[in-house]
Residue frames relative to the residue before (quaternion, step in Angstrom):
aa qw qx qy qz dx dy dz
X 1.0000 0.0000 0.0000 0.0000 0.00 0.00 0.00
X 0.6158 -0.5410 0.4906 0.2957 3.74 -1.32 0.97
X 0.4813 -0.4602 0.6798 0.3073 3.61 -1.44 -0.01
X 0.7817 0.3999 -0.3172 0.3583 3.57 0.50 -0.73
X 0.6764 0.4938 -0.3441 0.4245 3.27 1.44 -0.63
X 0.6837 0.3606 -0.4261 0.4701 3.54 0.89 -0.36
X 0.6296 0.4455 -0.5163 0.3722 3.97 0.62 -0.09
X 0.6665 0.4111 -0.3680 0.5014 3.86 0.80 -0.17
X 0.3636 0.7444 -0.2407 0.5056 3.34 1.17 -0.04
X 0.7996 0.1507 0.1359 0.5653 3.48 -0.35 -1.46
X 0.6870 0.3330 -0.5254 0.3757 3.64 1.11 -0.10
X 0.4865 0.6438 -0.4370 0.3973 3.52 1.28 -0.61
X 0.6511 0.4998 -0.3484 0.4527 3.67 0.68 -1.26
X 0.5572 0.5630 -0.4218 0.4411 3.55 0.79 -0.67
X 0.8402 0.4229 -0.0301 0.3381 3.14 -0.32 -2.01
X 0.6753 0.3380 -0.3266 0.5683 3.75 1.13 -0.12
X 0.4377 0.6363 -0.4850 0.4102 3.53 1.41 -0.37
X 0.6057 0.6534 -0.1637 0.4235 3.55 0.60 -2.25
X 0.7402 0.3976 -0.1794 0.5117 3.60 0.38 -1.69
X 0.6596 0.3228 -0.4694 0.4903 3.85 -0.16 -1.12
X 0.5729 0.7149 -0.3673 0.1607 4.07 0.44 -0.61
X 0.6692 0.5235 -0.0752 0.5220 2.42 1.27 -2.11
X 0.6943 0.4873 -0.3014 0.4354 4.07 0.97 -1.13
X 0.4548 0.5235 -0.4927 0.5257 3.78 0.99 -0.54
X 0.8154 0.2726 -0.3178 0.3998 4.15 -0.03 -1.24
X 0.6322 0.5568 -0.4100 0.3494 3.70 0.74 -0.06
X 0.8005 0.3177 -0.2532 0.4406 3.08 1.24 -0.90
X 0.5414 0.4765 -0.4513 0.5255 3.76 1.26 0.29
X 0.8095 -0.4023 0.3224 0.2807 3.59 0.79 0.36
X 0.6292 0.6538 -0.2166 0.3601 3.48 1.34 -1.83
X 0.5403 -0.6317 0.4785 0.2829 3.82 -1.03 0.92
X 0.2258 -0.8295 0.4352 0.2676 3.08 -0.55 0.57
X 0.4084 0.7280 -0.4511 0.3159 3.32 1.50 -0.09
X 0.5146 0.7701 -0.1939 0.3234 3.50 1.04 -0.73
X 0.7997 0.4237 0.1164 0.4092 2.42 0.76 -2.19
X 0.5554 0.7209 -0.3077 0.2777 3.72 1.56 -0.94
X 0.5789 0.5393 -0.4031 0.4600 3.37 1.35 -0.41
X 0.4659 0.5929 -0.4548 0.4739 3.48 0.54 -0.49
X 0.7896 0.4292 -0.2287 0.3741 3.07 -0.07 -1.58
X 0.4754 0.5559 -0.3484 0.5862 3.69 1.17 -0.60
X 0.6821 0.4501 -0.3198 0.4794 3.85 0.26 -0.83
X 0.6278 0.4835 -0.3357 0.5093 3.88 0.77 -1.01
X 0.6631 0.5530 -0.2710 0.4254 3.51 0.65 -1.30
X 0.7583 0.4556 -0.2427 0.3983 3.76 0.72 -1.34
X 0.6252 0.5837 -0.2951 0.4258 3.30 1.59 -0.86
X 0.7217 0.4778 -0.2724 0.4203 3.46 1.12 -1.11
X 0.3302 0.7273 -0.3427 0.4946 3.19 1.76 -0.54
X 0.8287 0.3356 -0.1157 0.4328 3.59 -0.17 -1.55
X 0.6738 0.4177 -0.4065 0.4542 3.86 0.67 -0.75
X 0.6431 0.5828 -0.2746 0.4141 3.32 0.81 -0.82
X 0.5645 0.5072 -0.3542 0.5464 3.59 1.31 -0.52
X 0.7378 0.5776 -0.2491 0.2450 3.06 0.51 -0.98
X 0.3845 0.8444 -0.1381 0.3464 2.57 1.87 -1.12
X 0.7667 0.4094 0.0079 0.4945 2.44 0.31 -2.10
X 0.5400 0.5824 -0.3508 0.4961 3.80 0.62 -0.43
X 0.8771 0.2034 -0.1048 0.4223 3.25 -0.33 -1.35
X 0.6991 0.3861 -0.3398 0.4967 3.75 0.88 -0.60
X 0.7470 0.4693 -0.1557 0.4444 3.92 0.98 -0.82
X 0.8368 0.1168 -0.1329 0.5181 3.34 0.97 -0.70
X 0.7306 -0.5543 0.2618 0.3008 3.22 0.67 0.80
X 0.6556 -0.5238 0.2469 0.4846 3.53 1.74 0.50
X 0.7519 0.1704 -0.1735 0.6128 3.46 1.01 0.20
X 0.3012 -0.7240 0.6004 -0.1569 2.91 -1.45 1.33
X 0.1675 -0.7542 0.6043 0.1948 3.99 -0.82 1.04
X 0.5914 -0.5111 0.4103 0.4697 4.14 -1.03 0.60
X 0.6425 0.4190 -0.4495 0.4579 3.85 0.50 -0.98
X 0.7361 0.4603 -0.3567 0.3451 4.27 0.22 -1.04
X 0.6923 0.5310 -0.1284 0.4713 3.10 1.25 -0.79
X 0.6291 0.4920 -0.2694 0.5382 3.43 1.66 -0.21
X 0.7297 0.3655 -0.3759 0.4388 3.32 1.16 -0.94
X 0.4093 0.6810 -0.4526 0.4048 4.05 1.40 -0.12
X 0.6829 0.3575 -0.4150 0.4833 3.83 0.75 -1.34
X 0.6415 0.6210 -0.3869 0.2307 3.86 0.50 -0.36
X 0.5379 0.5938 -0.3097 0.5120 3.35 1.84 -1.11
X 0.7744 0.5152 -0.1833 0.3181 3.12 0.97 -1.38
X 0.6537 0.4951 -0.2894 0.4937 3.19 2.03 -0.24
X 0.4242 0.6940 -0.3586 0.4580 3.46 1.81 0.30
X 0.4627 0.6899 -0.2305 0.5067 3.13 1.40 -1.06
X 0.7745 0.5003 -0.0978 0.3746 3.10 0.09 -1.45
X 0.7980 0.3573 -0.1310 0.4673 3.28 1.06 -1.21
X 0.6753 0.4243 -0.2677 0.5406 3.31 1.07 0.11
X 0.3771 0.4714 -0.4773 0.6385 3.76 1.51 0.13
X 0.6806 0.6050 -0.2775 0.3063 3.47 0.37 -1.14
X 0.6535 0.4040 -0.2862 0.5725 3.33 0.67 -1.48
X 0.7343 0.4866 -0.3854 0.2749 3.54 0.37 -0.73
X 0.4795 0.7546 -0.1982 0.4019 3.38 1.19 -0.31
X 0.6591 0.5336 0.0041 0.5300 2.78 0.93 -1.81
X 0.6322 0.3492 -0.3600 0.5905 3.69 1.12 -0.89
X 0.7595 0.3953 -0.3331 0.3949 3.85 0.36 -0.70
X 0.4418 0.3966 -0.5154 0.6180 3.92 1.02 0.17
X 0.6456 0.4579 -0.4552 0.4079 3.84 -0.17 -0.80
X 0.6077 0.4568 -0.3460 0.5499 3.91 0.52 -0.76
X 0.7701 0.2709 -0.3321 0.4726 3.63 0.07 -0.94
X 0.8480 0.2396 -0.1837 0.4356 3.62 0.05 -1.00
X 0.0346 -0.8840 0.4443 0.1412 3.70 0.48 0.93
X 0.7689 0.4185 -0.1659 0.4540 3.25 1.03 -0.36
X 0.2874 0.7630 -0.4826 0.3201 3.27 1.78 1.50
X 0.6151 0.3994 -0.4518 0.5079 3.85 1.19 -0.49
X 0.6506 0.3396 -0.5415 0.4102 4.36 0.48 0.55
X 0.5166 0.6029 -0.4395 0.4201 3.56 1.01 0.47
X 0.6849 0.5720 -0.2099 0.3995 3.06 1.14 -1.17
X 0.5884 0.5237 -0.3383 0.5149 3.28 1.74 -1.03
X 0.5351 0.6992 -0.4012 0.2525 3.60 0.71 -1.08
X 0.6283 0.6355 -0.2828 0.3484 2.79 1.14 -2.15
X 0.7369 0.4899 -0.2171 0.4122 3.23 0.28 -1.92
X 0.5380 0.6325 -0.3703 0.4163 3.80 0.73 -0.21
X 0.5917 0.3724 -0.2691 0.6624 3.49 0.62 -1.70
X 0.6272 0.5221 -0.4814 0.3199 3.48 -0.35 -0.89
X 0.8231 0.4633 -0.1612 0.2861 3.30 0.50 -1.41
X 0.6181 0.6879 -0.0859 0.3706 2.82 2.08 -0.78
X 0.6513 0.4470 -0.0797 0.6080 2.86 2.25 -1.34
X 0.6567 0.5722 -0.3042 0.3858 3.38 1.33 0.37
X 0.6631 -0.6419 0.2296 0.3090 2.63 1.92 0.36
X 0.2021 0.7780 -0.4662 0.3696 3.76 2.33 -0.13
X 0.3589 -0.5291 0.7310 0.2382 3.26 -1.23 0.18
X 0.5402 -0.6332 0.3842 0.3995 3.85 -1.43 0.89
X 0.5474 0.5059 -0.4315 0.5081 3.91 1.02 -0.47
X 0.6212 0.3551 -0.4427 0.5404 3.92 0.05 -0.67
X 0.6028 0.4303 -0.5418 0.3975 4.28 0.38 -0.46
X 0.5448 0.7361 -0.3533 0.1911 3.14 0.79 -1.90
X 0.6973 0.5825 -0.0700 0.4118 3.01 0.96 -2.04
X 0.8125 0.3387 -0.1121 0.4610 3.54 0.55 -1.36
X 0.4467 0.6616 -0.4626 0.3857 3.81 1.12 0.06
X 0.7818 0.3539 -0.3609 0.3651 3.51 0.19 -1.27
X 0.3666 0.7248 -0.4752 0.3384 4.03 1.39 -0.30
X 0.7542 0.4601 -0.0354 0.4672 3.02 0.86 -1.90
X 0.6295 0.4712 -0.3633 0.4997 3.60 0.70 -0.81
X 0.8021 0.2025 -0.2962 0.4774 4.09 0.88 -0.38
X 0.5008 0.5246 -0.4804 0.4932 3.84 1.25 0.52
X 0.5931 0.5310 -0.3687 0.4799 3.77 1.45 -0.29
X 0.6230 0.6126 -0.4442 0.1983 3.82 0.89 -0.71
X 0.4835 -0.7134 0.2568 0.4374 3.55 -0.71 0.88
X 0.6080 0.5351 -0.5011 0.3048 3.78 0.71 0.55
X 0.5575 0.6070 -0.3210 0.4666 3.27 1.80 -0.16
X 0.6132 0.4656 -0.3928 0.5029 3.54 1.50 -1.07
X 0.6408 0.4751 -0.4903 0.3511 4.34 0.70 -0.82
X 0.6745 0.4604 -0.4516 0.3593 3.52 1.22 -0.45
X 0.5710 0.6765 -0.2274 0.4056 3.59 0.97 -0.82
X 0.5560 0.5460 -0.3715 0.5047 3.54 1.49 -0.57
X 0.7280 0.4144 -0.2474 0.4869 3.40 0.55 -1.71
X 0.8067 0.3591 -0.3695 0.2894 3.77 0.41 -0.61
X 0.3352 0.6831 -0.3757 0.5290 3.38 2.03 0.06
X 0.8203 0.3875 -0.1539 0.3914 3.56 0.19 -1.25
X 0.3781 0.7172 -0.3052 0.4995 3.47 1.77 -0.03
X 0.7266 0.5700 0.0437 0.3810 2.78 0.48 -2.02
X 0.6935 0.2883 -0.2278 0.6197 3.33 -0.14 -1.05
X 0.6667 0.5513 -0.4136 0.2837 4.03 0.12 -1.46
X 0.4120 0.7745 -0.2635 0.4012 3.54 1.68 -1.11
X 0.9009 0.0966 0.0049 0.4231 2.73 -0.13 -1.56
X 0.6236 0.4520 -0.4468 0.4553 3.77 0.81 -0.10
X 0.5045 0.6812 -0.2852 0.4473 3.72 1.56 0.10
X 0.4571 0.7627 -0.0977 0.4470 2.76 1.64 -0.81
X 0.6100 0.1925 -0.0280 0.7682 3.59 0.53 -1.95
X 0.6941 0.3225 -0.5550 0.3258 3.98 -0.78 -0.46
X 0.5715 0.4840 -0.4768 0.4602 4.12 0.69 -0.48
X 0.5822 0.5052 -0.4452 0.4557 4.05 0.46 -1.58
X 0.7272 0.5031 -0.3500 0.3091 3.61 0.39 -0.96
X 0.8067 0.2401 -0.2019 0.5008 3.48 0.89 -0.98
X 0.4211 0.6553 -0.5788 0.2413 3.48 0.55 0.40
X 0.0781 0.7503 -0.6558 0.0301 3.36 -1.17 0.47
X 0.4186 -0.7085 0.5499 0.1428 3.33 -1.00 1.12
X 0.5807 -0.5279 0.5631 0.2588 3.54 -1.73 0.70
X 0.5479 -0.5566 0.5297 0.3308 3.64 -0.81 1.02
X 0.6404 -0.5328 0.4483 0.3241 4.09 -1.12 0.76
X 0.9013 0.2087 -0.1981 0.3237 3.03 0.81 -0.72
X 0.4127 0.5716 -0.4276 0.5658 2.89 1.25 0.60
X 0.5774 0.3654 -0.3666 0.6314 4.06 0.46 -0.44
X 0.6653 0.2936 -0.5394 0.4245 3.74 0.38 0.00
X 0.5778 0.5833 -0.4523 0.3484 3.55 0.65 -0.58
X 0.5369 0.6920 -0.3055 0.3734 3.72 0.76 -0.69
X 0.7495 0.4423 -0.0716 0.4873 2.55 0.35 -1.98
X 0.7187 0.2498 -0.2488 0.5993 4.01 0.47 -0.11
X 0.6249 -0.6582 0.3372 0.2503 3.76 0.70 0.78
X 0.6563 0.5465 -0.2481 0.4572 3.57 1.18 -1.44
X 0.5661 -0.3857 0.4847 0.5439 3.89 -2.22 0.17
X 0.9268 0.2901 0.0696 0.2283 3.40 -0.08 -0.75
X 0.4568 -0.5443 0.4250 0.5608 3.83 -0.52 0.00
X 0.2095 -0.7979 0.5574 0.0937 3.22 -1.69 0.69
X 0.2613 -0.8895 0.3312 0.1756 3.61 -0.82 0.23
């Protein structure tokens, strides 16, 4: 199997995994603040199979942290541009998801006990981190982010070094040690 097929692969599986997720809670209504770990869990998982993937079906069953780190990143490009797209087509369908989003943060803010002057204060933040050119930017730099670092532990996980003596075999060209 190609590098390219399993990184377009495993990102698509990723990034429609994440997306069909996120659209089920937007369009039933459901916070997504709630819910984002989850989505972190879909993300980390596709993250890791997809390494793996790429390890055992591309490189030959081993895998170094730096080759394997810069793969979870393509694969988090993937992701973030399925993403951003998304995000523009929910924005078309649900236009009036960045005044939900403010709402949210309101009740939130309300049930947390905020005094109304500490709200007073912290609304307009939110009212221009909610517009929908801030949320298309916030997708891609969200999906960046997180992909980073959950790339991070899903690579530590699948790395796996070449037996010594086999990197020694490489490295002197021949089947075997020589004398």
């Amino acid at each position: 199997m190609k590098k390219s097929t399993v990184l377009l692969l495993w990102g698509g599986i990723t990034a429609i995994a994440c997306e069909a997720h996120r659209a089920i809670l937007v369009w039933q209504g459901i916070s997504l603040s709630g819910w984002s770990y989850f989505n972190f869990l879909i993300f980390f998982l596709g993250l890791f199979v997809g390494i793996r993937q790429f390890r055992d079906k591309v490189n030959g069953g081993y895998l170094k942290f730096g080759k394997g780190y810069v793969f979870s990143l393509l694969m988090t490009s993937i992701v973030a541009i399925i993403g951003f797209i998304s995000v523009i087509i929910t924005l078309k369908l649900v236009p009036d998801l960045g005044d939900r989003l403010i709402n949210e943060m309101h009740i939130k803010f309300i049930n947390s006990g905020l005094s109304q002057d500490m709200i007073d204060k912290m609304m307009p933040f939110y009212e221009r981190a909610f517009t929908p050119n801030m949320i298309k930017v916030n997708s891609i730099i969200g999906n960046v982010f997180v992909g980073a670092i959950l790339g991070l532990i899903a690579t530590g996980i699948n790395t796996k070094k070449k037996p010594f003596m086999q990197e020694d075999d490489e490295l002197q060209g021949g089947e075997g040690m020589q004398s």
